[in-house]
C-alpha positions in Angstrom: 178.5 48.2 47.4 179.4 51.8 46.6 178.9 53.1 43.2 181.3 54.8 41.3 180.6 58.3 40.1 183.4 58.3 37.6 182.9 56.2 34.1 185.0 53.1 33.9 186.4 52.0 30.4 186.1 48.3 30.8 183.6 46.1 33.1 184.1 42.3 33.6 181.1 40.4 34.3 181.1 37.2 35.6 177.2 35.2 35.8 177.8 31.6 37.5 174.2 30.2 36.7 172.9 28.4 33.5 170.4 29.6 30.6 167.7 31.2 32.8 170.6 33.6 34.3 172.1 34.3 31.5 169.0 35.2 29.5 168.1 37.8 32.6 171.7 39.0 32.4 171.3 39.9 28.7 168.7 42.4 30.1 171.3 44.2 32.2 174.1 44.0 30.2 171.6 45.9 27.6 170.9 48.6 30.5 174.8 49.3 31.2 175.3 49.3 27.8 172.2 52.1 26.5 173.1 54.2 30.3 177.2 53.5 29.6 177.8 52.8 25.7 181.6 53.7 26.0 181.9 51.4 28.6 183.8 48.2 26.8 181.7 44.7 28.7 183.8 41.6 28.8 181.6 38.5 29.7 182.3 35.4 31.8 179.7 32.7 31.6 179.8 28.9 31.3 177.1 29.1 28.6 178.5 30.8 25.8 175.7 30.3 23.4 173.4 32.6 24.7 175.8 35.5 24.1 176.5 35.0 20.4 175.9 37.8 18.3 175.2 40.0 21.4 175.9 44.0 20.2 176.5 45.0 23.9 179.5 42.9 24.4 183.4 43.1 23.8 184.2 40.0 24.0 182.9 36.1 25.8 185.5 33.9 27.8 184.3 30.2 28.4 185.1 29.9 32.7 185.1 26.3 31.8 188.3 27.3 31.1 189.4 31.0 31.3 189.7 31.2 35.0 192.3 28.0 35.1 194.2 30.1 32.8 193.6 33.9 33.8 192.5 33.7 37.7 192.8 37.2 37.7 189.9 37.7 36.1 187.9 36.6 38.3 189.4 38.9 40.8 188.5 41.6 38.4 184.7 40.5 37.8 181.5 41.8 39.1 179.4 38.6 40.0 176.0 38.8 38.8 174.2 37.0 41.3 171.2 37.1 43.2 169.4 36.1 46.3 169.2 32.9 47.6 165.7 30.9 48.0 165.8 30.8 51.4 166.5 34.6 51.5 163.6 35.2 49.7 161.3 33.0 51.6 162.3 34.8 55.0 161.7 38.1 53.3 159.1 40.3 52.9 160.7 42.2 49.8 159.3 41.4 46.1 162.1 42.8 44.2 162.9 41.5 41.0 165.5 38.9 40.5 167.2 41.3 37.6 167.2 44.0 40.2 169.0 41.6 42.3 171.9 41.9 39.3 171.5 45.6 39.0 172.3 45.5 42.5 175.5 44.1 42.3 176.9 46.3 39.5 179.6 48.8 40.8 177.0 51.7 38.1 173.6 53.1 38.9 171.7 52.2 36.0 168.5 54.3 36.3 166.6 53.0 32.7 166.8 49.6 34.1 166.2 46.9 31.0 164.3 42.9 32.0 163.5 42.0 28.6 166.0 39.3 27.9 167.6 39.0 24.3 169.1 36.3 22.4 170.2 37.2 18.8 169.5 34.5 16.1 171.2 35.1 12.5 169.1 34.5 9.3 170.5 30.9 9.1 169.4 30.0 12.3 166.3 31.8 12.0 165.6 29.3 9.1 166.4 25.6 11.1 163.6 23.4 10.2 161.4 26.0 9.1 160.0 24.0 5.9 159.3 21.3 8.5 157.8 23.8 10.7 155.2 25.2 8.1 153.4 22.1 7.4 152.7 21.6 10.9 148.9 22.1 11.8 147.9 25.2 13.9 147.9 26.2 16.7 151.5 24.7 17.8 152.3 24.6 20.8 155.7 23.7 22.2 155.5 22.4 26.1 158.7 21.9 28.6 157.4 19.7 31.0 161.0 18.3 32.5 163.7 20.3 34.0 167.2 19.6 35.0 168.5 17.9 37.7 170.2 20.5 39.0 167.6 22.6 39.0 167.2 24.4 42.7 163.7 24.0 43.6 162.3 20.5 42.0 159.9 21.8 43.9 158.3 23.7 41.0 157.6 21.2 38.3 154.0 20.3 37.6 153.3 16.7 38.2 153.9 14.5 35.0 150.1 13.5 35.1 148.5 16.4 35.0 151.0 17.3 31.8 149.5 14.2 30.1 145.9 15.2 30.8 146.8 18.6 29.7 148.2 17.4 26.3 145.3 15.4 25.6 143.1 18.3 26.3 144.9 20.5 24.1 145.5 17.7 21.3 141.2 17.3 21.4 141.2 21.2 20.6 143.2 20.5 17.6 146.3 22.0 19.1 149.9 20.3 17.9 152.2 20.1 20.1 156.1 19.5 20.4 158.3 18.7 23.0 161.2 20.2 24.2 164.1 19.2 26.4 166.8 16.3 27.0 165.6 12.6 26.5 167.0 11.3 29.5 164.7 13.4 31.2 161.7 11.5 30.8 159.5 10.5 27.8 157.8 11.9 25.9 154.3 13.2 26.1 151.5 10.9 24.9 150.3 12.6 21.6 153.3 14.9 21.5 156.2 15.3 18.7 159.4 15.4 20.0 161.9 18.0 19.6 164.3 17.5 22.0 168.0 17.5 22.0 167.9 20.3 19.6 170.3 22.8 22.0 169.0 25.8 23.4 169.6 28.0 20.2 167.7 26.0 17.8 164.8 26.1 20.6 165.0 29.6 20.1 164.5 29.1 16.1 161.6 26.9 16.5 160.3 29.1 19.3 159.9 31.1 16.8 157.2 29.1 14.8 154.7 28.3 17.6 151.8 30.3 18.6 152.6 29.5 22.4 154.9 27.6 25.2 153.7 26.1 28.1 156.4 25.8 30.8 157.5 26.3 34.4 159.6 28.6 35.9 163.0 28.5 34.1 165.4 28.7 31.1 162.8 27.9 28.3 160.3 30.5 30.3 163.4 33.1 29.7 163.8 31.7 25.8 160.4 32.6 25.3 160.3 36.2 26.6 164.2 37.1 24.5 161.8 36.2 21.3 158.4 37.6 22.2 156.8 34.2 21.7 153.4 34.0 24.0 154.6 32.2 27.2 152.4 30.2 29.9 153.9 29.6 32.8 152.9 27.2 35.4 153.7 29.1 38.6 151.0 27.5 41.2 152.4 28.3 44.8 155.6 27.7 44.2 157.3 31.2 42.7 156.4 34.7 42.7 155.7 36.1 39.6 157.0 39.4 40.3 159.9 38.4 42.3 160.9 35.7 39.0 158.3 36.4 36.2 157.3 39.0 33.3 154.3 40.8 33.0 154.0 40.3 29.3 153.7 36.0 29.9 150.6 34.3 31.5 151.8 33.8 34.9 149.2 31.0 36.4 149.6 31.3 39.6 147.8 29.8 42.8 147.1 32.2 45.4 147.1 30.3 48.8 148.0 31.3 52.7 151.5 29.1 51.8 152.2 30.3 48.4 155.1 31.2 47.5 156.1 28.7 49.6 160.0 28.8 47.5 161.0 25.5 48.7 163.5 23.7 47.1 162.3 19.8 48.2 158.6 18.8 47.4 156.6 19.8 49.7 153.5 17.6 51.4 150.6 19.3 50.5 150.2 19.7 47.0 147.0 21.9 47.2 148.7 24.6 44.9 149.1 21.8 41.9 146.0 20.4 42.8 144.0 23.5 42.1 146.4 24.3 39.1 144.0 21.8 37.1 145.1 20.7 33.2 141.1 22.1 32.0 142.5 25.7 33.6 145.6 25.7 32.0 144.4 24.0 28.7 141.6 26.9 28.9 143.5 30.0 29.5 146.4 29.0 26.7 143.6 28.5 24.1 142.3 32.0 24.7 146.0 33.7 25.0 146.0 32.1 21.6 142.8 33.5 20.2 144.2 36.8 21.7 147.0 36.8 19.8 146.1 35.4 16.2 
């Protein structure tokens, strides 16, 4: 794409993926906006909620519904997109998936931003706080589901080894809560559940615990937008630098396969297997005692 050496007034941006893309969109949308700030940002995103309050933006139309009624805009958007699994598999370049987004932007943005941000008023700040409080420390929320839709179901870390690693933590004296839908799956043996919350209010309570525990995905990007210490369970799966932050506690599993980045289950589950519960139980305890 050429880049345009004169400033534009107005920019449309449309980002077709859910809460992890969004959250890494927030990150360029802040570097157009500190490189650009006359530049006026119009947003088009199915999931509005992670744009609320956002400084850098004009305005937030709901594609559930604005490009039905204003196809033009979609003609006049700049898709924030990136590559494709497969394209990253077959290639040998470890560039970030928020470069990918820069990329596509008709601007050179040379301070390029990847801290995501998601802004929380003092009301929602306060959700359950009381609650929160009287909770035993360390708390630790865990995210061991992911959607169904999700493009590589290859990633999640067997349900098993989440139990064992719950039970480890809950002998340390660890609390933990549970995030996600219900209807994913139950919920962890020992574990309080605080799913069905939304993704906002996840943020809130984010806010409370010393640490998350997660894969690779929206509540890994939550995390990061609020600082909040964040282990995630890479294996062999992902690359951290092609996916990940530096600031989180990328576990991964360095193997001749890995990152394999395929989408279906694969046979050989060698990079799980040596992923063990004690490992992951072990290095979140001392990200903790790094932290306090």
């Amino acid at each position: 794409m050429k880049k345009q050496t004169n400033l534009i007034n107005s920019l449309y941006i449309l980002i077709p993926g859910g809460f992890g893309d969004n959250l890494m969109a927030t990150a360029v949308v802040e570097g157009i906006h500190r490189q650009y700030p006359d530049i006026r940002i119009f947003l088009l995103t199915k999931r509005m909620d992670i744009w609320l309050n956002n400084p850098h933006i004009v305005m937030c139309y709901n594609t559930r519904t604005i490009l039905k009624q204003n196809p033009s805009l979609h003609k006049r958007a700049v898709v924030l997109g990136y590559r494709s699994y497969s394209q990253i598999r077959s290639s040998s370049k470890k560039q970030h998936l928020v470069d990918d987004m820069y990329d596509k932007l008709p601007l050179v943005i040379k301070d390029r931003q990847y801290h995501p941000r998601i802004y929380l008023t003092q009301p929602e700040k306060q959700y359950k706080w009381r609650q929160l409080q009287r909770l035993p420390r360390p708390l630790i929320a865990v995210a061991p589901y992911g959607g169904w839709t999700t493009k590589i179901q290859n990633k999640f870390y067997p349900l098993g080894k989440w139990k064992q690693l719950t039970a480890l933590l809950i002998e340390a004296g660890v609390t933990i809560i549970q995030f996600g839908r219900k209807k994913e799956g139950p919920v962890l043996p020992g574990a309080r559940s605080w799913t069905n919350i939304g993704y906002r209010r996840m943020a809130a309570v984010l806010l409370h615990c010393d640490a998350v525990i997660t894969h690779v995905g929206g509540i890994m990007h939550l995390a990061t937008a609020i600082s909040v210490p964040c282990v995630t369970l890479y294996a062999g799966v992902e690359d951290p630098s092609v996916s990940g932050y530096e600031k989180n506690l990328n576990l991964f599993v360095p193997l001749e396969c890995s990152p394999c980045w395929l989408e279906k289950p694969c046979a050989d589950t060698k990079c799980k297997t040596l992923l063990t519960p004690e490992k992951v139980a072990s290095e979140t305890l001392n990200l903790i005692k790094k932290c306090i």
